[in-house]
C-alpha positions in Angstrom: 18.0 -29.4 -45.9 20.0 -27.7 -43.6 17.4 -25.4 -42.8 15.1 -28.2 -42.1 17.4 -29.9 -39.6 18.2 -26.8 -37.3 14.5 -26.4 -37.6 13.6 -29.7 -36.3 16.4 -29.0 -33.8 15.3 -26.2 -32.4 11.7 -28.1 -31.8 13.6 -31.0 -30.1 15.5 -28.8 -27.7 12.6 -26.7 -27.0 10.6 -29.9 -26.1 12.9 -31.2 -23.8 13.3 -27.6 -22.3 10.0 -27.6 -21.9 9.1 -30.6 -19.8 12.1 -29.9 -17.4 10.7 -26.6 -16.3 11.5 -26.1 -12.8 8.9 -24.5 -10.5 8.1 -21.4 -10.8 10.5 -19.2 -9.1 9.6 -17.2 -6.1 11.9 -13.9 -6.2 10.4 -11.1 -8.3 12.7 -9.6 -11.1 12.8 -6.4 -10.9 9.8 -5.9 -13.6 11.1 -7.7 -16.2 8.2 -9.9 -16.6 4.4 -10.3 -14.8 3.3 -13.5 -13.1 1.0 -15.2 -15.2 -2.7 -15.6 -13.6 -2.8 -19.1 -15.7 -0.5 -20.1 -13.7 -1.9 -20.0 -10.5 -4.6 -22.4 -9.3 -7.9 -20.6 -9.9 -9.2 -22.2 -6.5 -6.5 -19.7 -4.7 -8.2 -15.7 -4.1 -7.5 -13.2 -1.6 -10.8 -13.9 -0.1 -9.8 -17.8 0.4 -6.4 -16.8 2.1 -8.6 -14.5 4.3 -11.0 -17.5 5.8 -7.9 -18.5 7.9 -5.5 -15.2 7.8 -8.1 -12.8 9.3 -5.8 -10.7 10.6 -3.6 -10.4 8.0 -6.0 -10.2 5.6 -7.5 -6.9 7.0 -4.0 -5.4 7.7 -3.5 -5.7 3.2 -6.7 -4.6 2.8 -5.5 -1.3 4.2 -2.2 -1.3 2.7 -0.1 0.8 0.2 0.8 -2.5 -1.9 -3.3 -3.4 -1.9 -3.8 0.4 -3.6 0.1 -0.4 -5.7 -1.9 0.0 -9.2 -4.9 2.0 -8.3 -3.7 5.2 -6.0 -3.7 8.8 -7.9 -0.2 8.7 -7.8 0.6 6.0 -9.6 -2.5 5.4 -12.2 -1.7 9.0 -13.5 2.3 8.6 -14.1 1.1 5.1 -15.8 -0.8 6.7 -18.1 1.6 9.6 -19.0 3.5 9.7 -22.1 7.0 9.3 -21.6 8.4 7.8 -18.6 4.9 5.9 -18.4 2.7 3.4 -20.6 5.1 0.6 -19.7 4.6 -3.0 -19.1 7.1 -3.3 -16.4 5.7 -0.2 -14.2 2.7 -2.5 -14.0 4.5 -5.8 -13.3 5.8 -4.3 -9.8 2.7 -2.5 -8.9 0.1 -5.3 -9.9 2.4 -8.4 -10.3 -0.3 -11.0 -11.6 -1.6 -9.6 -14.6 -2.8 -9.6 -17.8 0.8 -8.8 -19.5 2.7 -11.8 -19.1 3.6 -12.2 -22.4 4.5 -8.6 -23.1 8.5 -7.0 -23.0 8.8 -5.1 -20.1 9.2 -1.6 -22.5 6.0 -2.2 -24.3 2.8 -0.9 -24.1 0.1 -2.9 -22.5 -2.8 -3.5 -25.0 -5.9 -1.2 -24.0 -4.0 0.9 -21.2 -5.9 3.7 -21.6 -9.3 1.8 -20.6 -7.9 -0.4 -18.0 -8.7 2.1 -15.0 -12.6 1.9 -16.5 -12.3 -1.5 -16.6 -11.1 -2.5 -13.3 -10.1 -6.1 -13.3 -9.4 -8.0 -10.3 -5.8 -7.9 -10.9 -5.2 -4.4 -11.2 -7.6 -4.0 -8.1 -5.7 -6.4 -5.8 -2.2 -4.7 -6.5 0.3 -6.6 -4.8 -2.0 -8.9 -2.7 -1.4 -12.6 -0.7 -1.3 -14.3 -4.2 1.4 -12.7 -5.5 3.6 -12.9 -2.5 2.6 -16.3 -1.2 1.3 -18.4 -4.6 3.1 -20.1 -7.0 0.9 -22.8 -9.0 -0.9 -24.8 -6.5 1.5 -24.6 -3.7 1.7 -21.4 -0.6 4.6 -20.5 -0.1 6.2 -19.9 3.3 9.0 -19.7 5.5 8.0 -22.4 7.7 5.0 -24.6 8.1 2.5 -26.1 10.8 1.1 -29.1 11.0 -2.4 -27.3 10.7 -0.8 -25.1 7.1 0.1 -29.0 6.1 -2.8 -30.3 6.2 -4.5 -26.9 4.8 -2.7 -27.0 1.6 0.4 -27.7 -0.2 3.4 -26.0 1.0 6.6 -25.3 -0.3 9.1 -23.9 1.8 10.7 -20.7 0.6 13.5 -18.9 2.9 13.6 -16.7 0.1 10.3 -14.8 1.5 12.5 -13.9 4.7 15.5 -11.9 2.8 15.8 -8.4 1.5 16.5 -10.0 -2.0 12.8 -11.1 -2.0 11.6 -7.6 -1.3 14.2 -5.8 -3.9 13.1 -7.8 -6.5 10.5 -4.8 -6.8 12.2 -2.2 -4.3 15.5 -2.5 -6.4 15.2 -1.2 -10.1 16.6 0.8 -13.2 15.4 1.5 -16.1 14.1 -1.0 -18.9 16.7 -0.6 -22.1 14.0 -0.1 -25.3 17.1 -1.1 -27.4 17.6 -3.9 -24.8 14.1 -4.6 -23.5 14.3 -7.6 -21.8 17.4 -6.1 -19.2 18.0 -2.9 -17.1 20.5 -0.2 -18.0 21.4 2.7 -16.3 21.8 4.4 -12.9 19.3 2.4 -10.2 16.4 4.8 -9.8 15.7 3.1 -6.4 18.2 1.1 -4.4 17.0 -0.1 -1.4 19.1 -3.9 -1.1 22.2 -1.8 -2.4 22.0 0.4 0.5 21.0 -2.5 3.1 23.6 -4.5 2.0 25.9 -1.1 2.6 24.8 -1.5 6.2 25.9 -4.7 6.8 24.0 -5.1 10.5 22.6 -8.4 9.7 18.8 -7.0 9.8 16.3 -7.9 7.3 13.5 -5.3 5.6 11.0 -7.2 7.5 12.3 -6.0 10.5 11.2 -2.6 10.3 8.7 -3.2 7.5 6.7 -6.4 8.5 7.1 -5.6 12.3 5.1 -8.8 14.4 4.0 -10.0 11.0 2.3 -6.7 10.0 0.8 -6.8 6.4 0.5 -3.1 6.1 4.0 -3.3 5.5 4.7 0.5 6.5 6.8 2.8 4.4 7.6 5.8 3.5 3.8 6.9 3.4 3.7 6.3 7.2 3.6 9.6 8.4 3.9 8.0 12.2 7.4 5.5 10.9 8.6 8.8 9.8 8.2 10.4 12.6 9.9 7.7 14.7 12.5 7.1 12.3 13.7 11.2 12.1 14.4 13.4 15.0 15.1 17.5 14.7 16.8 20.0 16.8 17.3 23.8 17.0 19.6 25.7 19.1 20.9 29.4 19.0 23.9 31.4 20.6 24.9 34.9 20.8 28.2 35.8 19.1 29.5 39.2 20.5 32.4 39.3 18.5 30.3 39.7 15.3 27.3 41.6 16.8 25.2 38.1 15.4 23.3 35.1 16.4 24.3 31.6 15.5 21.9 29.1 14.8 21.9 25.3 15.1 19.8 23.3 13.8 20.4 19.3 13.5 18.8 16.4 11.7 19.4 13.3 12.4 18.1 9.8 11.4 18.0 6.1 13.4 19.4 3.1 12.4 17.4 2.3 9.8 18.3 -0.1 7.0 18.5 2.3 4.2 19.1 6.0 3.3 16.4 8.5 4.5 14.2 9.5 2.2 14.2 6.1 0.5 11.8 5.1 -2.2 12.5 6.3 -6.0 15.3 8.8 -5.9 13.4 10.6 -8.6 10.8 11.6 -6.6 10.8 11.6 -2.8 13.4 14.3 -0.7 13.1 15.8 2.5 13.1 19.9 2.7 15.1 21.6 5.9 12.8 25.1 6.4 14.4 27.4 9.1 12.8 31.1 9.7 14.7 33.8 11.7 13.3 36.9 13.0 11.7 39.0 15.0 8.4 39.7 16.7 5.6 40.3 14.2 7.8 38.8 11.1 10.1 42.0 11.5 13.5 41.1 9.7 16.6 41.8 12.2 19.3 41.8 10.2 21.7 44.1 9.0 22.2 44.8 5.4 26.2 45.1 5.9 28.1 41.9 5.8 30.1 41.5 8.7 34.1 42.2 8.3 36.8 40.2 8.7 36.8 36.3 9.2 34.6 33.9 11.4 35.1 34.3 15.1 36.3 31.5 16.7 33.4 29.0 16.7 31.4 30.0 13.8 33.9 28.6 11.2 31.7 26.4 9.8 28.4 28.3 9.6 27.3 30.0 6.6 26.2 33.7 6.6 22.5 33.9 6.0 20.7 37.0 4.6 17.4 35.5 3.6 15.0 33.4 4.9 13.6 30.8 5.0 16.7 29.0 4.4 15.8 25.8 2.5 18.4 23.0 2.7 17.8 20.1 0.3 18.4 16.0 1.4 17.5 14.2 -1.6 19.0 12.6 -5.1 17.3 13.9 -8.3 18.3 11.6 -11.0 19.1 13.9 -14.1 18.0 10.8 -16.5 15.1 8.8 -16.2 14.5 6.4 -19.3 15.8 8.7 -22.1 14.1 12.0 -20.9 15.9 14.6 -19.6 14.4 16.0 -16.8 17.3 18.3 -15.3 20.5 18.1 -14.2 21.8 16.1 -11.8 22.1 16.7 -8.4 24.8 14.8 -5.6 22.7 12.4 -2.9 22.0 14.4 0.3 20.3 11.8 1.9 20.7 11.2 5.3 22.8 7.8 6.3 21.4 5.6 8.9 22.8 6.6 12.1 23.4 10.0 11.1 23.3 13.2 12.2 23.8 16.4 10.3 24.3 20.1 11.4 23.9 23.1 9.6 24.7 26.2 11.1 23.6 30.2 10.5 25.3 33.2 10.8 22.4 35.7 11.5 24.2 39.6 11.4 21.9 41.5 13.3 20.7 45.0 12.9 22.3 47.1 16.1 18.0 48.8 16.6 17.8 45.1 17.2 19.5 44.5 20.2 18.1 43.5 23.2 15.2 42.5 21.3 13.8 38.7 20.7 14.5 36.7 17.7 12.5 33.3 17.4 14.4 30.6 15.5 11.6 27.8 13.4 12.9 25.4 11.7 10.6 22.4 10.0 11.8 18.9 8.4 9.2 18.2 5.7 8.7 14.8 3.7 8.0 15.1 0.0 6.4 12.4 -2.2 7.1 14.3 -5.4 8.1 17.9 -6.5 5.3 20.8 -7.0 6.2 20.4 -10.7 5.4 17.0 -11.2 2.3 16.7 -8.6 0.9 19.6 -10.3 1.8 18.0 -13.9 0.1 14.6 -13.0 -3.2 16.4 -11.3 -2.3 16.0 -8.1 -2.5 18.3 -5.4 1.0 19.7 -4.0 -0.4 19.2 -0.1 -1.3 15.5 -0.5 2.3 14.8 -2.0 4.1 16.9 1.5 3.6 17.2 4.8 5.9 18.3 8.0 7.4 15.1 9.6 9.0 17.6 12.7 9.1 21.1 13.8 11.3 22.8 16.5 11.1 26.6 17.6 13.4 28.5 20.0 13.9 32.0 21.4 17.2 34.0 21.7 17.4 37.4 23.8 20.1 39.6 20.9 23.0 40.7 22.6 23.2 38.2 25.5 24.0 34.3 25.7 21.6 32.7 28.9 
C-alpha cells in the first residue's frame, strides 16, 4: 500500500513537472547533455538560415566549429580507447545529436561506424542551429522589424556573454562514478581566465570580430601572429670573455592566457640557436669562474643549443589515465612580456669572429607523442608563429 502511494506520487509530481517545463535553455553545459534534434523545428536547417544570412553562412561553412566533429584531430581522439568513446566529447563538438538521452561518460551506440555513416548532425558540427535554435523560436540578441516578421524571436542576451561561449570552452572531466557532474582540475579554462582579466571585454570581441562566423581561434595562424610579438638582442660581456643574449616574448591584451585551448594539448616552444658561421660551435668548454658580472645576474649559462624554453600547462591527469606528471602553467598572461636571457662563454679562437643569434616562437596543437599516436602528422599539429635573427661581432659591444 505504501509502495503504491509513493508510486502514484511520483507519477503525479512528474506530471505536473512535466507540463511546467520552461523553454529550453539557451547556455550550453559544459557536455553534460546533447540538444535533442526532436526538439527543434524540422522546418529550421542550415541551408534555410543561409537564404537570408548569406554572408554568415559562408563564413561557418569555412569554420573550425563547421569541421568541430569531423577534423583528423578530433574524430581520431574520439575514437581512441581511453580518454575517448564518450558521449560528452560529442555533445560540445556536434551539439544536436543523436545522444540526447545518453550520460555524458557513456559510450554512444555504434561509435565506431558513425564516421562511415555520416549523418547530418555530425557533419554540421557546431552550426547556426545549435547556436541560434531552440524549438521553433531564433534566438538573438536583438531583433528587426524584418527578423520579426521572418520568424519567431526570442531575445537571448545570453548569446552576447562569455558564459554562453564557456559553456563549451569551459570544461573538466565527466566523474564515471558521478556521470552526470564534472570533477577534477578544469582541462580548459577560458571564462575562468577572462573573468581573471576583468577588462569588461566579451570573447566576441576578439573571436566574432564585425559579426565574423569563422569565429577565429587558436588555429588562426594570422590571430596568432597578431596576438604574439618576439624579440632578440645580444651584448658583449668583457668581464666574462661571453655574449649575452636577449630574447623576449611577449603577448597583447588578449582575454585569456596564451596558448589557450585544452591545457592538455596545445603549448608554445621558445627555440634559440647560437653560433657561428657554418654551424661552428663557439663556446668554450670551461665554465666561467666566479659569479655573474654585474648585469648578467639573471641569465642562465648555456652550453647547448637549441635552448628550448617551454610556455604551456600539461595536466598530469586527464579522466583517470595517467599520462605524466605534472608540470606548473608557463603560459603567457595577457599583457605580458617575458625575458629569458643566455650566458654564451665563448671559446678565445672565437674572438673577433661572428656569432648569429635565431630564436623561433612555435605554436603546438598537440605533442609529437600524441599526434604520432592518433595518426597524425607532427607538421600539421606545429608551425612557427615568429622568428627573429641577430648578429654580434665577439669581443666588442656596437
Amino acid at each position: 500500500m505504501v509502495a503504491a502511494g509513493m508510486s502514484a506520487g511520483a507519477v503525479q509530481v512528474w506530471s505536473v513537472v512535466g507540463t511546467a517545463a520552461p523553454s529550453a535553455p539557451v547556455l550550453f553545459d559544459h557536455g553534460l547533455t546533447a540538444l535533442d534534434p526532436g526538439q527543434i523545428d524540422s522546418k529550421w536547417t542550415n541551408e534555410a538560415c543561409q537564404a537570408c544570412h548569406e554572408r554568415e553562412f559562408a563564413q561557418w561553412h569555412g569554420s573550425r566549429h563547421h569541421r568541430a566533429a569531423t577534423n583528423d584531430s578530433f574524430r581520431e581522439q574520439l575514437l581512441t580507447p581511453g580518454d575517448g568513446r564518450k558521449q560528452w566529447c560529442i555533445n560540445c563538438h556536434a551539439p544536436i545529436n543523436a545522444g540526447a538521452k545518453n550520460l555524458p561518460t557513456q559510450e554512444p551506440s555504434g561509435l565506431d561506424g558513425l564516421y562511415h555513416r555520416q549523418p547530418t548532425w555530425l557533419r554540421n558540427g557546431v552550426d547556426c542551429l545549435a547556436c541560434h535554435v531552440r524549438g521553433d523560436e531564433i534566438l538573438a540578441t536583438r531583433a528587426t522589424a524584418a527578423a520579426t516578421r521572418a520568424h519567431p524571436i526570442r531575445i537571448a542576451p545570453e548569446l552576447g556573454t562569455a558564459e554562453f561561449c564557456a559553456g563549451c570552452h569551459q570544461f573538466s572531466s565527466h566523474s564515471d562514478v558521478f556521470p552526470d557532474s564534472l570533477s577534477g582540475e578544469l582541462q580548459q579554462a577560458s571564462l575562468e581566465e577572462f573573468l581573471e582579466q576583468q577588462a569588461g571585454a566579451r570573447c566576441h570581441d576578439c573571436h566574432l570580430l564585425d559579426g565574423d562566423h569563422r569565429m577565429a581561434g587558436g588555429y588562426d595562424k594570422q590571430m596568432l601572429a597578431g596576438a604574439l610579438d618576439l624579440g632578440v638582442s645580444a651584448e658583449w660581456n668583457e668581464e666574462l670573455r661571453s655574449a649575452l643574449v636577449s630574447v623576449e616574448v611577449s603577448v597583447g591584451h588578449v582575454g585569456h592566457r596564451v596558448p589557450g585551448g585544452e591545457h592538455f594539448f596545445r603549448y608554445l616552444t621558445l627555440q634559440t640557436t647560437v653560433e657561428g658561421k657554418h654551424g661552428v660551435s663557439l663556446q668554450r668548454r670551461a665554465a666561467v669562474s666566479g659569479s655573474h658580472a654585474p648585469g648578467t645576474e639573471s641569465a642562465e649559462m648555456v652550453d647547448r643549443w637549441p635552448r628550448i624554453e617551454f610556455l604551456g600547462h600539461k595536466m598530469g591527469t586527464f579522466e583517470k589515465h595517467f599520462v605524466g606528471e605534472p608540470n606548473p602553467d608557463s603560459r603567457l598572461s595577457p599583457g605580458e612580456t617575458r625575458a629569458f636571457r643566455y650566458l654564451v662563454p665563448v671559446d678565445a679562437a672565437r674572438i673577433g669572429s661572428v656569432a648569429s643569434i635565431r630564436t623561433q616562437l612555435w605554436y603546438h596543437l598537440l605533442d609529437k607523442e600524441k599526434a604520432r599516436s592518433l595518426g597524425l602528422s607532427v607538421d600539421d599539429t606545429r608551425w612557427i608563429v615568429a622568428a627573429r635573427e641577430t648578429e654580434l661581432t665577439l669581443g666588442a659591444n656596437e
